[in-house]
C-alpha positions as CSV (number, residue, x, y, z in Angstrom):
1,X,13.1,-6.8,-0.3
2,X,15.0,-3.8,-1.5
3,X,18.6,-4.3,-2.2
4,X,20.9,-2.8,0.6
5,X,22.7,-1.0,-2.7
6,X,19.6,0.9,-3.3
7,X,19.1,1.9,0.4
8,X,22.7,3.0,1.1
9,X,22.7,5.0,-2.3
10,X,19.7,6.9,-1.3
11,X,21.1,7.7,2.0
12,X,24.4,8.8,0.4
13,X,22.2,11.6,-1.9
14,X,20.0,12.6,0.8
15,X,23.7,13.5,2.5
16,X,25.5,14.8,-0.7
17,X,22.5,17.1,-0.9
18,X,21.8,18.0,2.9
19,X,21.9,22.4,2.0
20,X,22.7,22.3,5.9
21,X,25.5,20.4,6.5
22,X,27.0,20.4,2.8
23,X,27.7,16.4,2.7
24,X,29.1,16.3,6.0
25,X,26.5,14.4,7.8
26,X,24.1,16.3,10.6
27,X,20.9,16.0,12.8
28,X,18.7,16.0,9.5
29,X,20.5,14.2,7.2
30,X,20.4,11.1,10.2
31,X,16.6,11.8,10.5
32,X,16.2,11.1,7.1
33,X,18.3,8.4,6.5
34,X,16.6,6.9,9.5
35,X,13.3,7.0,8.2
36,X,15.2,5.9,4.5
37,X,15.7,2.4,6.7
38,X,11.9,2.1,7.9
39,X,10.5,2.7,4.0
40,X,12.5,0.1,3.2
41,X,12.0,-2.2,6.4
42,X,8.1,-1.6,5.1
43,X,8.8,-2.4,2.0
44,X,7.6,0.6,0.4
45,X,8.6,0.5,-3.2
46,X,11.9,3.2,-3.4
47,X,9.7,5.3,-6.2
48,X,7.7,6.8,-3.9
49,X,9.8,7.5,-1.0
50,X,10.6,11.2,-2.2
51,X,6.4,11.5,-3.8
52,X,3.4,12.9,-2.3
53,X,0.1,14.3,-2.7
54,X,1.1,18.1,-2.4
55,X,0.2,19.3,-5.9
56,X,-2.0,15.9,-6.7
57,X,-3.8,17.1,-9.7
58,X,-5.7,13.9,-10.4
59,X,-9.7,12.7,-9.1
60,X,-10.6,15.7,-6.7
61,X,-12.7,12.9,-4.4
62,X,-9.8,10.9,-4.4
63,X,-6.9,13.3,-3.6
64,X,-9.4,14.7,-0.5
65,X,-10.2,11.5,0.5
66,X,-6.3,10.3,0.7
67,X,-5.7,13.7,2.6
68,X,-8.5,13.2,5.3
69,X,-7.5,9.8,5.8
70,X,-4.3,10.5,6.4
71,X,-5.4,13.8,8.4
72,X,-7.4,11.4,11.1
73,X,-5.0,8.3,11.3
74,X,-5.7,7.8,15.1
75,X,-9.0,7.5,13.9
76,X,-8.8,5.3,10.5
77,X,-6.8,3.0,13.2
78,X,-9.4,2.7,15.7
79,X,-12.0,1.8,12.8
80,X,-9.6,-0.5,11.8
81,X,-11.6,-0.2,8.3
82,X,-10.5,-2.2,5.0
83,X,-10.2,1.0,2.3
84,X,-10.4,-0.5,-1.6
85,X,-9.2,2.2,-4.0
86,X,-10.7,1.6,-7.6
87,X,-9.8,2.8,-10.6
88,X,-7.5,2.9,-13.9
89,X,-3.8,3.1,-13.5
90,X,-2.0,6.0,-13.3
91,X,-4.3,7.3,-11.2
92,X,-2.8,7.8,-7.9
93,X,-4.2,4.7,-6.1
94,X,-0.4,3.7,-4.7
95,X,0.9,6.5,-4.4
96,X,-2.3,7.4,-1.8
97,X,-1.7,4.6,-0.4
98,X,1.8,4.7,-0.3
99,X,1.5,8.0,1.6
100,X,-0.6,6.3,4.0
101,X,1.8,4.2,5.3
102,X,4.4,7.0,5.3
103,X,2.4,8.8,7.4
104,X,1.9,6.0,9.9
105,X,5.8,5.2,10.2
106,X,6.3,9.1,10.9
107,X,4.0,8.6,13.7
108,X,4.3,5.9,16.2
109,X,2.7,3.1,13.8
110,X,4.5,-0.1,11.9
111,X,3.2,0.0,8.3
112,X,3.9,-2.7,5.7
113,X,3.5,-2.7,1.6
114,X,3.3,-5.7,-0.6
115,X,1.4,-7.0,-3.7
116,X,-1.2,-9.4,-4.2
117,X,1.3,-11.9,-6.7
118,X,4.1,-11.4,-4.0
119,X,1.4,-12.2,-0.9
120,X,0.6,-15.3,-2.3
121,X,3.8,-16.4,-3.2
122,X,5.1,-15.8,0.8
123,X,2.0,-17.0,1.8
124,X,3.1,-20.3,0.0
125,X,6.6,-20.3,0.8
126,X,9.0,-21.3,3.5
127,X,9.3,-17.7,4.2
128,X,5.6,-17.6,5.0
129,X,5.5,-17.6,9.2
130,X,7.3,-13.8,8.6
131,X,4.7,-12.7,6.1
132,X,1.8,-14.0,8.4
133,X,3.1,-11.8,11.1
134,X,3.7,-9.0,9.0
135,X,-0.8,-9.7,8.0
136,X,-1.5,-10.0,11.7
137,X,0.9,-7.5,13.9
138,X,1.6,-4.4,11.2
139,X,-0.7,-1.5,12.1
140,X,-1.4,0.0,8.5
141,X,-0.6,-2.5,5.3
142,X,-1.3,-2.5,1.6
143,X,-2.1,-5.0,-0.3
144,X,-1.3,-3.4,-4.5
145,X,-2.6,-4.7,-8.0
146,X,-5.2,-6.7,-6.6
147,X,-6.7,-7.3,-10.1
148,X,-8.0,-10.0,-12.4
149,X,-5.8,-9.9,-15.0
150,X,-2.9,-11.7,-12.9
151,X,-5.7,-14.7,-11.9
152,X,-7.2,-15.6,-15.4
153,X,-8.0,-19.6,-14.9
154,X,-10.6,-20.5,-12.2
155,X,-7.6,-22.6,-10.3
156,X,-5.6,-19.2,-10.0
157,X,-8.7,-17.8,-8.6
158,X,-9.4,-20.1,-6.2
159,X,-6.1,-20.3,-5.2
160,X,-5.4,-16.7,-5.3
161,X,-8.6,-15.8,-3.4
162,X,-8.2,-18.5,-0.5
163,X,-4.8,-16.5,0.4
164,X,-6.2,-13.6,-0.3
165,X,-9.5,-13.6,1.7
166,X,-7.2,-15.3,4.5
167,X,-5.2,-11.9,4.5
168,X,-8.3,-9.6,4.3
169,X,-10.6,-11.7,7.1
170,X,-7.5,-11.5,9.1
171,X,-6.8,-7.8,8.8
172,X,-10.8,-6.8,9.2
173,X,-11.7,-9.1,12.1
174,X,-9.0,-7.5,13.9
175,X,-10.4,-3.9,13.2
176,X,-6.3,-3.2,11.4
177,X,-6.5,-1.0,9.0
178,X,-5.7,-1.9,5.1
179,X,-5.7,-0.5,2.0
180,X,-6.1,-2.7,-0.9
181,X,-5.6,-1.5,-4.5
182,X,-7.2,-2.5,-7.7
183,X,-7.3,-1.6,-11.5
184,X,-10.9,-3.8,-11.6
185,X,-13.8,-2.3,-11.5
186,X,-16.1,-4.3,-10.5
187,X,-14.6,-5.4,-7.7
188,X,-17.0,-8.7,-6.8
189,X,-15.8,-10.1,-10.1
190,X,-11.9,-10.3,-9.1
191,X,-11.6,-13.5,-8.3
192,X,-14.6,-16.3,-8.6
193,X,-16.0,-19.5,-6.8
194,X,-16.5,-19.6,-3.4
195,X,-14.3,-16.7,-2.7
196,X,-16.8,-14.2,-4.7
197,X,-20.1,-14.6,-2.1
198,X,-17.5,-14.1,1.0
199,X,-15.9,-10.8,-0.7
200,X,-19.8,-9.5,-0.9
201,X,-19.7,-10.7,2.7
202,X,-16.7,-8.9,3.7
203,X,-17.3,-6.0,1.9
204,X,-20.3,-5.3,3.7
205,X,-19.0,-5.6,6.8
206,X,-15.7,-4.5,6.8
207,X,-14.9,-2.9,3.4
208,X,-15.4,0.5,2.1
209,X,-14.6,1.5,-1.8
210,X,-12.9,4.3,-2.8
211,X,-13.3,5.5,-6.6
212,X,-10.1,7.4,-7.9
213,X,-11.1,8.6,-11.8
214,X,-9.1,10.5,-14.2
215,X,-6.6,9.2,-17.3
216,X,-3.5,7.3,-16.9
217,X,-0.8,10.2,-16.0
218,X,1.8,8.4,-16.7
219,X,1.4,8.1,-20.3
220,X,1.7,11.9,-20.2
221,X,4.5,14.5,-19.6
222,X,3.8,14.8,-15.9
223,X,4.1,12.4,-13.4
224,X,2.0,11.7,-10.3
């Protein structure tokens, strides 16, 4: 969760900064704070709360692709499609995906954002009835760094990729729509075992994959 520290020092800038009401509090700054408490409620990590994909200068395919998704969201809703965005970090994948969910909390959608080491870790917790409803009743959710470099025995697989494909069959068999995020790619070979013939299943079902290309941009001077 994001500390209520962070949330209430965000709010206080978007006020101290408001050109319209000059710090005293108004219409927009309440709007914004407002929608300050639903990033957070989705857990949207608080980096990208103020980015977006106006100026994206990174993989052409994948900067359209993000914009057109996010252009039909009725649609991508009533597909209730899986989306896997592949490719090198520093490439835009959260941040796409991150918009995503922005989007759908601006409309009339619930949207939620975790990662695939804090998933499991719910999933295997006493917190995990909240997390389960968050997989089966949240309209849009991300699932980030779904890679192999965090499952490197074959028990961490397994493990990893019984929670996992739990979260994705879930999702798809619903028709919700998800966005899962990976630095791997060759996505079959993420996690192994049993798990690796029902991904092939799921993917061809269910799963589309999104390539995003281009060099890490955050080893440069500009940032995405």
């Amino acid at each position: 969760m994001i500390s209520f520290a962070k949330i209430s020092s965000e709010k206080d800038r978007i006020v101290d900064n408001c050109k319209r009401c000059g710090g005293q509090g108004c219409g927009v700054c309440f709007s914004y704070c407002s929608f300050i408490d639903r990033m957070a409620e989705a857990e949207i990590p608080a980096d990208y709360w103020f980015r977006s994909m106006n100026g994206f200068y990174g993989d052409e395919n994948f900067g359209e692709t993000v914009t057109t998704y996010i252009d039909s969201l009725s649609e991508r809703f009533a597909d209730g499609l899986v989306h896997c965005f592949v490719g090198p970090r520093g490439t835009g994948k959260t941040l796409g995906a991150c918009e995503i969910l922005k989007k759908a909390l601006r409309g009339s959608y619930t949207a939620y954002y975790t990662t695939m080491v804090d998933a499991v870790a719910r999933l295997l917790a006493h917190e995990s009835y909240q997390f389960r409803k968050a997989v089966r009743e949240s309209d849009f959710f991300v699932i980030d760094e779904v890679d192999q470099r965090f499952f490197p025995s074959p028990g961490s697989q397994e493990l990893y990729g019984n929670q996992f494909e739990n979260i994705i069959r879930t999702r798809a068999q619903n028709r919700l729509p998800t966005v899962m995020c990976t630095n791997s790619e060759d996505t079959d070979q993420i996690f192994g075992g049993e798990f690796q013939r029902s991904f092939e299943s799921l993917k061809a079902q269910f799963i589309r994959i999104v390539r995003a290309g281009g060099k890490d941009a955050r080893k440069g001077k500009e940032k995405l």
